[in-house]
Backbone bond lengths (Angstrom), bond angles and torsions (degrees), N, CA, C in turn:
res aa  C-N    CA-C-N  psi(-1)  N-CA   C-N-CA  omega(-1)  CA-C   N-CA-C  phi
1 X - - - 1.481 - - 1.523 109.04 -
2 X 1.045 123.67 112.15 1.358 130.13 174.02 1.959 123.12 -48.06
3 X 1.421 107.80 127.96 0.965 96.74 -174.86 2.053 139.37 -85.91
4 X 1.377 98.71 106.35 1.884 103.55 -171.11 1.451 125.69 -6.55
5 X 1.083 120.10 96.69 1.850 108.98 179.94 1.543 100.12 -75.94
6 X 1.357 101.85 127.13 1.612 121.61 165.86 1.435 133.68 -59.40
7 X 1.281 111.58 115.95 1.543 109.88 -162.89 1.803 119.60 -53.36
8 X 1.209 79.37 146.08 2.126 83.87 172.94 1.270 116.80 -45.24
9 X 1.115 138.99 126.00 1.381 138.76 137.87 1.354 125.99 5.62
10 X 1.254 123.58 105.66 1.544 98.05 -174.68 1.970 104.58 -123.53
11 X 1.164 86.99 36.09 1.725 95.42 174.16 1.431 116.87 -78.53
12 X 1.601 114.14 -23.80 1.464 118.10 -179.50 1.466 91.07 -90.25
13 X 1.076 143.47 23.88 1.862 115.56 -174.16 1.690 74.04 -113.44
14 X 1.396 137.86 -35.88 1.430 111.17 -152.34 1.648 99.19 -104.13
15 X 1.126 124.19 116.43 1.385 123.90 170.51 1.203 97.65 -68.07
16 X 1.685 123.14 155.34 1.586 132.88 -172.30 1.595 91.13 -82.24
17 X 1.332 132.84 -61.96 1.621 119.75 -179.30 1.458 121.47 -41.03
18 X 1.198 110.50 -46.21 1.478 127.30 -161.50 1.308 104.33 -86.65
19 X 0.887 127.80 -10.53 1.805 108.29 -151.89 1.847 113.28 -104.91
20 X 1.344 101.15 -29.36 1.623 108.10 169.22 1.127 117.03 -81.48
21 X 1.409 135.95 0.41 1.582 135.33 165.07 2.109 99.58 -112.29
22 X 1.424 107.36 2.36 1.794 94.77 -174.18 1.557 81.67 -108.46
23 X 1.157 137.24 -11.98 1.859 118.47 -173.37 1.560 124.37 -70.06
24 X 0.872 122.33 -6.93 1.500 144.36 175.08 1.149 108.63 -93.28
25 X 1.138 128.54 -45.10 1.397 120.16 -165.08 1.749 118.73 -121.18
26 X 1.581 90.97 15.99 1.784 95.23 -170.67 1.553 105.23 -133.77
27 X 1.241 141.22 153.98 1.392 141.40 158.72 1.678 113.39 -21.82
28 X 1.249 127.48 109.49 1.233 114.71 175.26 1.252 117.61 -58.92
29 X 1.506 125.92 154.81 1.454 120.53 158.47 1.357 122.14 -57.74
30 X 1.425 111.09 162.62 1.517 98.25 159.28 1.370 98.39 -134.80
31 X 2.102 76.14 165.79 1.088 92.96 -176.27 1.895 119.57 -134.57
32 X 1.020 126.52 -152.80 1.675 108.63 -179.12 1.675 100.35 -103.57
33 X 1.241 121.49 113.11 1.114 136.46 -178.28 1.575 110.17 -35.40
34 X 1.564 109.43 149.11 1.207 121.13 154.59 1.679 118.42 -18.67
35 X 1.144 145.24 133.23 1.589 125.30 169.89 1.848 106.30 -106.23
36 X 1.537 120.42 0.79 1.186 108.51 -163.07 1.685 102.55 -87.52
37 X 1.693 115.25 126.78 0.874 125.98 -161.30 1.418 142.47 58.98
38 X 1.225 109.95 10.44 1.392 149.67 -172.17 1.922 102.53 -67.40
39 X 1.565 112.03 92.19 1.385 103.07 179.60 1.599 100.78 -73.38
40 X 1.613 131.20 120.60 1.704 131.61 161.99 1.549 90.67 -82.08
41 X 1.398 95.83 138.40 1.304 101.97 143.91 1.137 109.13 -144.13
42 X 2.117 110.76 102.77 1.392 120.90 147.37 1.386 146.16 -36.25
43 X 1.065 142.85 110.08 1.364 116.20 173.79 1.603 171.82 -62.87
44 X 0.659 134.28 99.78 1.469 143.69 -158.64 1.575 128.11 -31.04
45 X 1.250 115.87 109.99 1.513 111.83 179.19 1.328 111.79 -74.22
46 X 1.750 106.80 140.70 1.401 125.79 -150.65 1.769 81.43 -88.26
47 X 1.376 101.34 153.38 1.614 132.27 177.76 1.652 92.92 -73.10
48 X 1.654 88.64 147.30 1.842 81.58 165.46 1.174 139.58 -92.40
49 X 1.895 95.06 -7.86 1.798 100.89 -175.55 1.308 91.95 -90.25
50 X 1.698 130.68 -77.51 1.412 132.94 -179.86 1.774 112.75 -107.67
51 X 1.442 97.82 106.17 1.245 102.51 -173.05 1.786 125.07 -57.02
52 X 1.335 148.28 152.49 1.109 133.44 -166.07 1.268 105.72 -127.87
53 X 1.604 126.41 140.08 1.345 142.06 -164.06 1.525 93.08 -38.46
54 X 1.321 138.61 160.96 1.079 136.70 163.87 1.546 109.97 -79.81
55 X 1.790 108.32 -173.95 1.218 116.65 -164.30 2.151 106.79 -73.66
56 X 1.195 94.05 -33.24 1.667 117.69 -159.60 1.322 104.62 -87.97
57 X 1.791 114.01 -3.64 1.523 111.09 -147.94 1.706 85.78 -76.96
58 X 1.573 108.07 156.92 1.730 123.01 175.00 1.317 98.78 -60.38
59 X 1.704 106.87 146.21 1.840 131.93 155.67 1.415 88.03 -78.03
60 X 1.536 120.75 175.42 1.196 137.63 154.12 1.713 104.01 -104.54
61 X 1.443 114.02 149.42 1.457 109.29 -175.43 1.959 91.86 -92.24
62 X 1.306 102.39 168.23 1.484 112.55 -167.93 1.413 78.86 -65.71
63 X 2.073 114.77 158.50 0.937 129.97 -146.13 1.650 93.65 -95.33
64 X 1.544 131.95 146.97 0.842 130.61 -144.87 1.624 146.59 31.43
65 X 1.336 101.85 34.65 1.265 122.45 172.80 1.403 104.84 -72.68
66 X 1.684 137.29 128.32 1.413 113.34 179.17 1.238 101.77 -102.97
67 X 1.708 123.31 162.51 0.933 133.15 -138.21 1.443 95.59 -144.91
68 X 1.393 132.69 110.90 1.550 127.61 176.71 1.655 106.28 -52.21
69 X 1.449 128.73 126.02 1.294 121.55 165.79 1.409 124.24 87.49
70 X 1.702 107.25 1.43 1.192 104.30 -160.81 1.706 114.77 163.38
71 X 1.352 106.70 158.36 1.889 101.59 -165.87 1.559 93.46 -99.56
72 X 1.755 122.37 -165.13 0.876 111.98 162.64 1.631 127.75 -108.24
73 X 1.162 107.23 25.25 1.692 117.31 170.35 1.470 103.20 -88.48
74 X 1.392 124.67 7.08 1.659 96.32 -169.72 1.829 97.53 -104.78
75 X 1.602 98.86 163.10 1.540 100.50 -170.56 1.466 116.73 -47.11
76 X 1.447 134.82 147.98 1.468 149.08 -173.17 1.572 97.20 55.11
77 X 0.968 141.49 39.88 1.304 138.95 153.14 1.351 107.78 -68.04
78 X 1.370 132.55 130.76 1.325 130.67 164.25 1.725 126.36 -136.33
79 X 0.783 129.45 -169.17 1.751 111.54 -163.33 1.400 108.93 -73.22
80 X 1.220 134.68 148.91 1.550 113.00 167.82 1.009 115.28 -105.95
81 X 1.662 103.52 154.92 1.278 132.15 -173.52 1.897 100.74 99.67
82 X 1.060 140.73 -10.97 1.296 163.54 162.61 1.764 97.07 -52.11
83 X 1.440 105.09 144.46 1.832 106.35 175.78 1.689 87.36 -88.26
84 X 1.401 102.68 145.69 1.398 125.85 -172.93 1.612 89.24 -72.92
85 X 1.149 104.80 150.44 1.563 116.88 169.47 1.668 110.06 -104.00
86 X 1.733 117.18 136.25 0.719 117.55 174.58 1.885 129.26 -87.43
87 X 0.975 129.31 116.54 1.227 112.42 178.92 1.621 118.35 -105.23
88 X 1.247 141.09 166.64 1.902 165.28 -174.82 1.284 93.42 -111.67
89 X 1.427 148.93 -71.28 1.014 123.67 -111.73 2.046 98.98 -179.33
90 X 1.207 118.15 -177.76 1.387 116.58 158.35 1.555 114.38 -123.77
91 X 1.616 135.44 -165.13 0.933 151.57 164.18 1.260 128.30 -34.90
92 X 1.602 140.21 87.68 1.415 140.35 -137.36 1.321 106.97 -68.30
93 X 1.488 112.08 -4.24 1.571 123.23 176.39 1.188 129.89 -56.71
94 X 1.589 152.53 150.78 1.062 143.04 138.21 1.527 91.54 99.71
95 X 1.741 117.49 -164.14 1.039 123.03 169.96 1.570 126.13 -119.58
96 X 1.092 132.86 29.55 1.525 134.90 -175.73 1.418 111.64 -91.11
97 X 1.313 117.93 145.59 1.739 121.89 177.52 1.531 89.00 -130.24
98 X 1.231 124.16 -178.75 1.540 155.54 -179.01 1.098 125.13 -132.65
99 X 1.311 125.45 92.38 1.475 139.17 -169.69 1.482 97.73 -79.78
100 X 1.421 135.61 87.03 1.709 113.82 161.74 1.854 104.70 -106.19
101 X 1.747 80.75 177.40 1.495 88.39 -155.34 1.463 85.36 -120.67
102 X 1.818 145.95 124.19 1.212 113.17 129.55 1.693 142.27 -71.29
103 X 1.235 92.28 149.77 1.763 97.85 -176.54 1.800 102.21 -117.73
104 X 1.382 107.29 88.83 1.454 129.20 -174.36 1.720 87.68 -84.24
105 X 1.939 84.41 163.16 1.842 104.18 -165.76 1.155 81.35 -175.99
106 X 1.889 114.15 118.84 1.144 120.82 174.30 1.593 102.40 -112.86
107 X 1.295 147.22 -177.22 1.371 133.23 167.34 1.727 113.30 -85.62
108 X 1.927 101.94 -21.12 1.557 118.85 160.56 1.369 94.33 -55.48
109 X 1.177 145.91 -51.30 1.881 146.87 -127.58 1.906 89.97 -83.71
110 X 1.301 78.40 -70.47 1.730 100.29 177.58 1.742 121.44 -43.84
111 X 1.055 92.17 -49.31 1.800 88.50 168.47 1.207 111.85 -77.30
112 X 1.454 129.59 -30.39 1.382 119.54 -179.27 1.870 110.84 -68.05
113 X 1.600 105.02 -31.25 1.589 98.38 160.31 1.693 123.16 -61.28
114 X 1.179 98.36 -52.27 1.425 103.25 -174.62 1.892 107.37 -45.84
115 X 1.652 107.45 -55.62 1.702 97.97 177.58 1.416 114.93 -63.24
116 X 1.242 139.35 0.46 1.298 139.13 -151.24 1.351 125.34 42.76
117 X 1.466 121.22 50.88 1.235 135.52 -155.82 2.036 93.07 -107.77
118 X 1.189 103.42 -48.57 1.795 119.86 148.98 1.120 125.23 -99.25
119 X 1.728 106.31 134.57 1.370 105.88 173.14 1.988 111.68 -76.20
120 X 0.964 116.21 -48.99 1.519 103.20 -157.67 2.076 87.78 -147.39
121 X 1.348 102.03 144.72 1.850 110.96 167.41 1.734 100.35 -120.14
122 X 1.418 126.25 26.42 1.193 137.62 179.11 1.562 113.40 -125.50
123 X 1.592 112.34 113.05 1.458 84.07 -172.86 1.443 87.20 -120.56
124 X 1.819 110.21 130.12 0.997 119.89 158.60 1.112 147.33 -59.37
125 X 1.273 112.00 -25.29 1.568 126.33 -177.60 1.685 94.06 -72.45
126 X 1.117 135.05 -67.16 1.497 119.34 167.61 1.209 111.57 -13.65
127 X 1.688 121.67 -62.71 1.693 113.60 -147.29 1.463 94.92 -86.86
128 X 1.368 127.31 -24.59 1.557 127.21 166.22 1.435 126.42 -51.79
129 X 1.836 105.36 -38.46 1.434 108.26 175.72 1.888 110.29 -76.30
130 X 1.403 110.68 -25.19 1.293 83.15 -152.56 1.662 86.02 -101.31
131 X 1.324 115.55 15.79 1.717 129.75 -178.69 1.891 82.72 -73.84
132 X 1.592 98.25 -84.98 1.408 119.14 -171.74 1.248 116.74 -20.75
133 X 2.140 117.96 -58.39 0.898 116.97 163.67 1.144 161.91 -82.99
134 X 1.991 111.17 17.89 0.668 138.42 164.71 1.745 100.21 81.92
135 X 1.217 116.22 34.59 1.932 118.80 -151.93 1.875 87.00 -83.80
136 X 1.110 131.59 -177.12 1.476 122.32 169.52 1.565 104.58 -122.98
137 X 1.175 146.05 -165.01 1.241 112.51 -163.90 1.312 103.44 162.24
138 X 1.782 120.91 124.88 1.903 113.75 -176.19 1.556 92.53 -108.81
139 X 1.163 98.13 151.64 1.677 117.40 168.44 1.623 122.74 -125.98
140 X 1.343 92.63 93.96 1.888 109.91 163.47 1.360 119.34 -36.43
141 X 1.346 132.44 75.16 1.515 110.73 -156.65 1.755 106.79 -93.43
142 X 0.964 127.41 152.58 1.655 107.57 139.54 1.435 128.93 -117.32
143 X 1.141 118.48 179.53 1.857 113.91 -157.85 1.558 92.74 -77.95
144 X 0.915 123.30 -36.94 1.710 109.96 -175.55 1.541 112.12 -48.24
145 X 1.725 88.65 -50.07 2.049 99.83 -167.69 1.303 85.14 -61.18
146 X 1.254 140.58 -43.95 1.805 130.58 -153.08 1.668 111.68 -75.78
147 X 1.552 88.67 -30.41 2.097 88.47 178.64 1.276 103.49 -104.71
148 X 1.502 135.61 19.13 1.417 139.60 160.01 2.236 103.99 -84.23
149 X 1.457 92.12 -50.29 1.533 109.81 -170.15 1.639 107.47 -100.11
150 X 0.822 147.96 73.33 1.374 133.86 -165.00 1.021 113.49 -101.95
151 X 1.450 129.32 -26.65 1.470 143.09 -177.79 1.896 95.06 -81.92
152 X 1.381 108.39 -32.06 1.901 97.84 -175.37 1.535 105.06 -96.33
153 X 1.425 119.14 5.69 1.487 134.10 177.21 1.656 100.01 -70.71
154 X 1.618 91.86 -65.46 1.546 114.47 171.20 1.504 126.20 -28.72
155 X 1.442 97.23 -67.74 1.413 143.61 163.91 2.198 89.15 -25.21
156 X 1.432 104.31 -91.62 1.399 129.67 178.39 1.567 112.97 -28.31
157 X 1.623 107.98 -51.52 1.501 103.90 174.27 1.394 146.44 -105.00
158 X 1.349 81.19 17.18 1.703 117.05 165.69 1.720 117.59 -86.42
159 X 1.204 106.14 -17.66 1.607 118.02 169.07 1.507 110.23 -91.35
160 X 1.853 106.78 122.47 1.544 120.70 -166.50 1.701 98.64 -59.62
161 X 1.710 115.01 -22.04 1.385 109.72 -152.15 1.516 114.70 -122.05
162 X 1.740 89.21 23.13 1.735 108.38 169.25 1.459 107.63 -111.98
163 X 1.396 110.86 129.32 1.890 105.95 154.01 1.017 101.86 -118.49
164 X 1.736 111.06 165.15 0.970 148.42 -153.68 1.340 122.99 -118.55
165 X 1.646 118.56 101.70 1.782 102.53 -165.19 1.757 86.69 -130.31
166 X 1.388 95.31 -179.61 1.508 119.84 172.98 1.279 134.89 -88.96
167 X 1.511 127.26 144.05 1.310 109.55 -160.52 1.635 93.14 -155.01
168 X 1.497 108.63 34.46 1.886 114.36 176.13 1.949 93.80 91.42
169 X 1.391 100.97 -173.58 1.565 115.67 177.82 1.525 100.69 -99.03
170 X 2.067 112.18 -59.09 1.426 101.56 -177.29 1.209 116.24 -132.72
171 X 1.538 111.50 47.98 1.557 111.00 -167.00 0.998 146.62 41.45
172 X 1.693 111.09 45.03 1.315 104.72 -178.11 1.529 96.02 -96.62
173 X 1.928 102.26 -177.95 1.511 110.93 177.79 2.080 112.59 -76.44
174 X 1.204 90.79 156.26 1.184 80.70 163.66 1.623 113.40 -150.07
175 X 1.382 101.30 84.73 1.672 120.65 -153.79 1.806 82.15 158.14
176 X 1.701 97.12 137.41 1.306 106.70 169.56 1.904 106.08 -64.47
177 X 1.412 114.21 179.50 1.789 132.11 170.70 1.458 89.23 24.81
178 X 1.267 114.48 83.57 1.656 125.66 179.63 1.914 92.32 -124.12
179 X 1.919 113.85 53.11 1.186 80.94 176.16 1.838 118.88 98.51
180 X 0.973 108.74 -36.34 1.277 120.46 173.32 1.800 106.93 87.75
181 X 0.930 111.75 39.13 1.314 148.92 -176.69 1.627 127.53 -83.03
182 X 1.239 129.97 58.77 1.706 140.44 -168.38 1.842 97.06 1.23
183 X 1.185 107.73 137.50 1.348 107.02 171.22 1.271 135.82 -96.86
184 X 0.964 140.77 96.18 1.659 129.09 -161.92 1.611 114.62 -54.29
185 X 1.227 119.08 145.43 1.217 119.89 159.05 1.421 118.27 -49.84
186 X 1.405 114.88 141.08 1.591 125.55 179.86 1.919 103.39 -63.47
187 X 1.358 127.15 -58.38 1.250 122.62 159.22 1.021 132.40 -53.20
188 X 1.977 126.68 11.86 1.308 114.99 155.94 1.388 129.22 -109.01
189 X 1.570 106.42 -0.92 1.427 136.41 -132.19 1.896 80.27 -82.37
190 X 1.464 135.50 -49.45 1.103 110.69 157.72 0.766 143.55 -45.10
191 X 1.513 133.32 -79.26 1.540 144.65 168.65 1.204 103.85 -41.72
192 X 1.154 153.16 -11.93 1.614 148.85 137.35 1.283 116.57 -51.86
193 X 1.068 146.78 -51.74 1.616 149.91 157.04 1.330 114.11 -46.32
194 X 1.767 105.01 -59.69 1.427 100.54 169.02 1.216 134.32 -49.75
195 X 1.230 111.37 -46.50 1.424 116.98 167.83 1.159 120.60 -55.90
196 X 1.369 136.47 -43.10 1.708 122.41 145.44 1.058 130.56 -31.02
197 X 1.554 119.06 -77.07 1.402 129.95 171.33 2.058 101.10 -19.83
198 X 0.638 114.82 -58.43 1.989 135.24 -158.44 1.698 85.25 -68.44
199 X 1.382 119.45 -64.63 1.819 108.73 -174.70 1.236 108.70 -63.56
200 X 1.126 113.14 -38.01 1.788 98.71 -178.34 1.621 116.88 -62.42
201 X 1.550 108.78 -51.00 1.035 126.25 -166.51 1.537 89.43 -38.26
202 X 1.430 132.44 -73.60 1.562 153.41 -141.38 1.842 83.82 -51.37
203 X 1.267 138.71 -25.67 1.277 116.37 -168.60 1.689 98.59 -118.10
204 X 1.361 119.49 50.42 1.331 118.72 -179.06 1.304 127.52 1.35
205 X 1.407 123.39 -129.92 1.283 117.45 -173.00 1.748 120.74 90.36
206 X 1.517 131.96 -138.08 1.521 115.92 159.53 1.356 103.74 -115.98
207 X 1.719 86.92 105.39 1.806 88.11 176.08 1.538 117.40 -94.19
208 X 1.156 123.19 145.38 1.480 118.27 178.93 1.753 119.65 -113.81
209 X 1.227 113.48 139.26 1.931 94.27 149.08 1.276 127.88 -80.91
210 X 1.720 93.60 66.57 1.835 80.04 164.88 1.482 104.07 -105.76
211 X 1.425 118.83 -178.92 1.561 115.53 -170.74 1.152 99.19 -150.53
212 X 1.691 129.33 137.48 1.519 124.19 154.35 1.539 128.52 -133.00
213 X 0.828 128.61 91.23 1.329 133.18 165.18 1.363 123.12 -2.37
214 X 1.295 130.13 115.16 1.245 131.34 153.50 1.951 121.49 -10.41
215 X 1.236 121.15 114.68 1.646 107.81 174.88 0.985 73.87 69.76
216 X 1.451 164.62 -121.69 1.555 149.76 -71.38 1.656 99.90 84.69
217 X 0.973 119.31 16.39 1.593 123.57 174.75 1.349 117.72 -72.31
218 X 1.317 123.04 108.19 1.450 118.60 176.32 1.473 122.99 -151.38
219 X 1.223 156.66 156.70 1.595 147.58 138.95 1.277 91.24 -124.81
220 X 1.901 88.74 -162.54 1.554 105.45 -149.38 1.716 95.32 -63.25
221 X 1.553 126.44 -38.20 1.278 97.58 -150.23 1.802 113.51 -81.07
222 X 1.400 88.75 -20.50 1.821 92.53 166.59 1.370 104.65 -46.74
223 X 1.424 124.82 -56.27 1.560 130.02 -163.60 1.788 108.41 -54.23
224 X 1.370 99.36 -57.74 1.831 112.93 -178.32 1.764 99.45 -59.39
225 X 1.230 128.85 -36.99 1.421 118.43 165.87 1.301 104.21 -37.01
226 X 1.284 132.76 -88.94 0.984 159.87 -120.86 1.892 103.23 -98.73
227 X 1.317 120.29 -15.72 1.521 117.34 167.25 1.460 119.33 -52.01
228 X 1.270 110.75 -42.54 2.117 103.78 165.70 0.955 109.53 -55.22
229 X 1.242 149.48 -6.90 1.473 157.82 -179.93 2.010 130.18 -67.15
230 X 1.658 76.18 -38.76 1.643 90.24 -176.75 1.388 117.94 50.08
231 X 1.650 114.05 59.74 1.265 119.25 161.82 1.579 126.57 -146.07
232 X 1.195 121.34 -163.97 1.476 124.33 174.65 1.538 129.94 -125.90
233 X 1.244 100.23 139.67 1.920 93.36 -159.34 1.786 86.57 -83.38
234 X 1.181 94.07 147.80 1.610 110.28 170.48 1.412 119.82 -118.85
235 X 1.313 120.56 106.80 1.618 106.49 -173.29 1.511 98.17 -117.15
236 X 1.199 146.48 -52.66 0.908 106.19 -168.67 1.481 102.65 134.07
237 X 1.656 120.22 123.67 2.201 108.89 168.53 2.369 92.59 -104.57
238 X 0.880 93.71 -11.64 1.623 80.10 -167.59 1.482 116.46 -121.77
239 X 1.226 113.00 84.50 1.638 116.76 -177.55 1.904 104.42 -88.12
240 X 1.477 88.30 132.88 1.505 106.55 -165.26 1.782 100.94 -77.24
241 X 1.588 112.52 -19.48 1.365 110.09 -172.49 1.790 121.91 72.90
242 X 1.729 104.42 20.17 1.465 104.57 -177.38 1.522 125.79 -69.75
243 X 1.042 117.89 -16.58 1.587 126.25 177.81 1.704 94.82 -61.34
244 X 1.436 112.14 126.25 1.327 108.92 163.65 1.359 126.81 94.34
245 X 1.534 107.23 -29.49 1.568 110.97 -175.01 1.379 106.54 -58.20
246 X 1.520 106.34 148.73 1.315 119.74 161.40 1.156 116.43 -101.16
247 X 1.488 129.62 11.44 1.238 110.11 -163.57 2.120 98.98 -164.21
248 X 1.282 126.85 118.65 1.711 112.52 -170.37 1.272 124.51 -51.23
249 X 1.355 85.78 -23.12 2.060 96.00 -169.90 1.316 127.30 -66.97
250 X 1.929 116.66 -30.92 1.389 113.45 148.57 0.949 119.80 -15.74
251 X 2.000 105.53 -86.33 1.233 161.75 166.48 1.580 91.93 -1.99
252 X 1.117 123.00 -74.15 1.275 128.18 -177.70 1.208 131.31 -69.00
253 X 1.263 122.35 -17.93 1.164 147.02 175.62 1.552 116.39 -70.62
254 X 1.509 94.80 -52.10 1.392 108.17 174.57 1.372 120.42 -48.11
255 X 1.690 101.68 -45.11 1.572 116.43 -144.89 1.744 100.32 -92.49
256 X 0.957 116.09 -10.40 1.467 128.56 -165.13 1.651 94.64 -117.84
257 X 0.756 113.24 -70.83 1.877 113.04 175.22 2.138 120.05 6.43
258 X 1.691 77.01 -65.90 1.132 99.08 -164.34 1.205 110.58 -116.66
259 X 1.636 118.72 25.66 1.594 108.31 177.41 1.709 100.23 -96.31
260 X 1.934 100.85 162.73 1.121 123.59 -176.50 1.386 105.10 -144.60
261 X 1.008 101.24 154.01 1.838 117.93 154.09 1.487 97.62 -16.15
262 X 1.352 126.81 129.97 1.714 124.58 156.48 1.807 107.84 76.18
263 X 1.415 104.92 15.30 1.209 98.75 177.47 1.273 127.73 -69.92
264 X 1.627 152.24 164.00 0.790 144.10 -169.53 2.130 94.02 -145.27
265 X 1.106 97.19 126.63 1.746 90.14 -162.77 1.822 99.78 -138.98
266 X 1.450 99.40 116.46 1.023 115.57 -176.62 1.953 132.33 -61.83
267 X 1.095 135.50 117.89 1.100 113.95 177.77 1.355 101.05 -129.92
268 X 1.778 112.14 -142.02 1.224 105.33 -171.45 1.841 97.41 -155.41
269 X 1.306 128.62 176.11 1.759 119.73 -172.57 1.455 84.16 -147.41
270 X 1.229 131.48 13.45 1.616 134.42 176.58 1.821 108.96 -65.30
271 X 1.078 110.72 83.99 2.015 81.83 -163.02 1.638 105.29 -62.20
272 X 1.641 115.09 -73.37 1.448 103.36 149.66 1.885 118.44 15.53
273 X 0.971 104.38 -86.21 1.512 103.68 -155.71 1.895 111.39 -108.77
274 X 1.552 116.42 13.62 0.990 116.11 172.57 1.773 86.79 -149.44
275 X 0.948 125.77 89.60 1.736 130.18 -179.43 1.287 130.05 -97.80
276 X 1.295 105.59 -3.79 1.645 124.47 168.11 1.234 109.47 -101.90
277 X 1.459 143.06 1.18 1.495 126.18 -169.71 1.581 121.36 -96.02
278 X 1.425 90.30 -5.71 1.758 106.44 164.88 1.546 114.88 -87.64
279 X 1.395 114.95 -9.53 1.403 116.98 171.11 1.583 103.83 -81.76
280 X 1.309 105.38 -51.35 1.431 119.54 173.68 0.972 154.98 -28.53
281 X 1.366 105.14 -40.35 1.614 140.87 -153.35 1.536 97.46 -93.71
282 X 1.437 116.51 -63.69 1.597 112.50 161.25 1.326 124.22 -0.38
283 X 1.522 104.84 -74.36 1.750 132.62 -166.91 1.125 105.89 -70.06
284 X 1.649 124.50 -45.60 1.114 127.27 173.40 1.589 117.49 -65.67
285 X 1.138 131.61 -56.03 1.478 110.41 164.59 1.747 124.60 -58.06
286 X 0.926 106.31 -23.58 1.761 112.10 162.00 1.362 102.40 -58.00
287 X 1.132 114.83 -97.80 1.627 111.28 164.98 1.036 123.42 -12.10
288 X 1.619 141.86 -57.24 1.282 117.78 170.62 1.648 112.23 -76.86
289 X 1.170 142.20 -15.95 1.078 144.08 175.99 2.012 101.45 -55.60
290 X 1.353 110.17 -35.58 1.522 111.01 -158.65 1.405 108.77 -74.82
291 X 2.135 99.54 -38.38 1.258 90.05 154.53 1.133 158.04 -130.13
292 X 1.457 99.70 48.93 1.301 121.75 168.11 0.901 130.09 107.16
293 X 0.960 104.71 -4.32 2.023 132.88 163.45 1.266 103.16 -71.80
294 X 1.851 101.19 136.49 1.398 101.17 135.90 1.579 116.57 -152.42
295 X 1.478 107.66 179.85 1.149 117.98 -156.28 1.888 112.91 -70.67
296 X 1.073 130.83 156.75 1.565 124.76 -174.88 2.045 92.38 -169.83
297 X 1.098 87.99 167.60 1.567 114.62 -177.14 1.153 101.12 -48.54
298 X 1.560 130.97 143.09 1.312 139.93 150.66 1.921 122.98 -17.86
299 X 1.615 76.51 -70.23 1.936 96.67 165.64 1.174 117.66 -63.33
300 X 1.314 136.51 -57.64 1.419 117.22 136.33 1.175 138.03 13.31
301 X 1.328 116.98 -81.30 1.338 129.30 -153.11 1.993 81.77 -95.56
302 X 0.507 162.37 -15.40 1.295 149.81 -128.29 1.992 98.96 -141.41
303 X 1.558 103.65 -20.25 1.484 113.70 157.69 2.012 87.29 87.20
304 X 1.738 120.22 52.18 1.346 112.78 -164.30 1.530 76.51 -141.29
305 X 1.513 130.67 3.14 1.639 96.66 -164.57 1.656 99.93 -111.48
């Protein structure tokens, strides 16, 4: 069983002035989830004569089971009514990592567009570079960012070498002190996911059940919410620390530091509230290019596609 890389530090992203008036309206930090009752499932190194499905690989749900947003052949699909399995990372094998992006939407985010107080929580120059460079690439979405952007939703699932996962409707926590982060009610915490799953779905493309929690904040009862769901929590071993930076070189530092084989490395497409990760992103595919990594699909990397 491969051993968990420990999340980045995230004491430098929150300045003590700044940080209790930026949590509402900015990418939360993350952090390493709750562990109580917390099913991991790491992934499994493949055999050398006949390799074996990995640990994370999808169940199929019984056949005509319907599925909000989605069937049960698509990647992180898992049986429903089943506790979602959590996964870090994929198979330390080979060379593929997982570039995802969250696309956070707070109802703070949204009004601050509406007054023109922010110009844009979409940063294009990201989806241009990794358009240009043909990079492959998952997107955390939530339903707010998707009915704020709908034309760059479009845009997103019209590319063979983008998928498409979930990331809540408006980011709230769902786990108390998530960050300082509005808390959702425990009775909405489904039909909040679902209701994602369902907007994305409407602009096809490669949609997946993967799922991630706000912060990476979760225990068991977030998880048992979310088992009618038929999916998989995705958190993540390599957080880039983009919320907040002032400067790419963290940013890069972070994201390269601690990557491996099967990495899965967190960033963010918020320009607004992550404004260095288009400086970033450059160095960081250089960097993994140097060593030997490169970037591939979520499902992919995770041994689901």
């Amino acid at each position: 069983m491969p051993v968990k890389i420990s999340r980045v530090s995230l004491v430098a992203l929150l300045g003590a002035a700044a940080a209790a008036a930026a949590l509402l309206t900015a990418p939360s930090p993350l952090r390493t989830p709750a562990s109580a009752g917390i099913v991991r499932i790491p992934a499994t190194e493949p055999a050398a004569q006949s390799p074996a499905p990995p640990a994370t690989a999808p169940t199929s749900a019984p056949s005509g089971t319907a599925r909000p947003g989605g069937g049960p052949d698509l990647p992180g699909a898992t049986p429903i009514g089943s506790l979602p399995p959590v996964v870090d990372h994929g198979p330390r094998t080979g060379n593929k990592v997982a570039l995802t992006f969250d696309a956070d939407m707070t109802e703070a985010m949204r009004h601050q567009l509406r007054s023109g107080a922010v110009r844009s929580y979409a940063n294009l120059k990201i989806i241009e570079r990794l358009e240009r460079e043909r990079v492959p690439a998952t997107f955390f979405l939530t339903g707010m960012w998707v009915e704020q952007y709908p034309a760059l939703t479009r845009r997103l699932a019209a590319n063979p070498r983008f998928e498409l996962a979930n990331h809540t409707y408006g980011h709230l926590a769902f786990t108390p002190d998530c960050y300082g982060l509005p808390r959702i009610a425990d009775r909405k915490m489904t039909a909040d996911v679902a209701r994602t799953f369902d907007l994305v779905a409407e602009y096809g493309g490669r949609q997946t059940r993967y799922f991630r929690f706000p912060g990476l904040c979760h225990d068991r009862q977030a998880l048992e919410a979310l088992a009618p769901l038929g999916l998989t929590v995705v958190d993540g071993d390599v957080v880039s620390g983009d919320p907040f930076a002032k400067s790419w070189r963290p940013v890069v530092r972070a994201a390269l530091d601690g990557v491996r084989p099967g990495s899965v490395i967190i960033l963010h497409v918020t320009e607004a509230n992550a404004p260095m990760t288009d400086e970033a992103l450059p160095h960081i595919l250089a960097g993994l290019a140097e060593r030997g990594l490169e970037p591939a699909p979520l499902s992919e990397v995770l041994g689901q596609g």
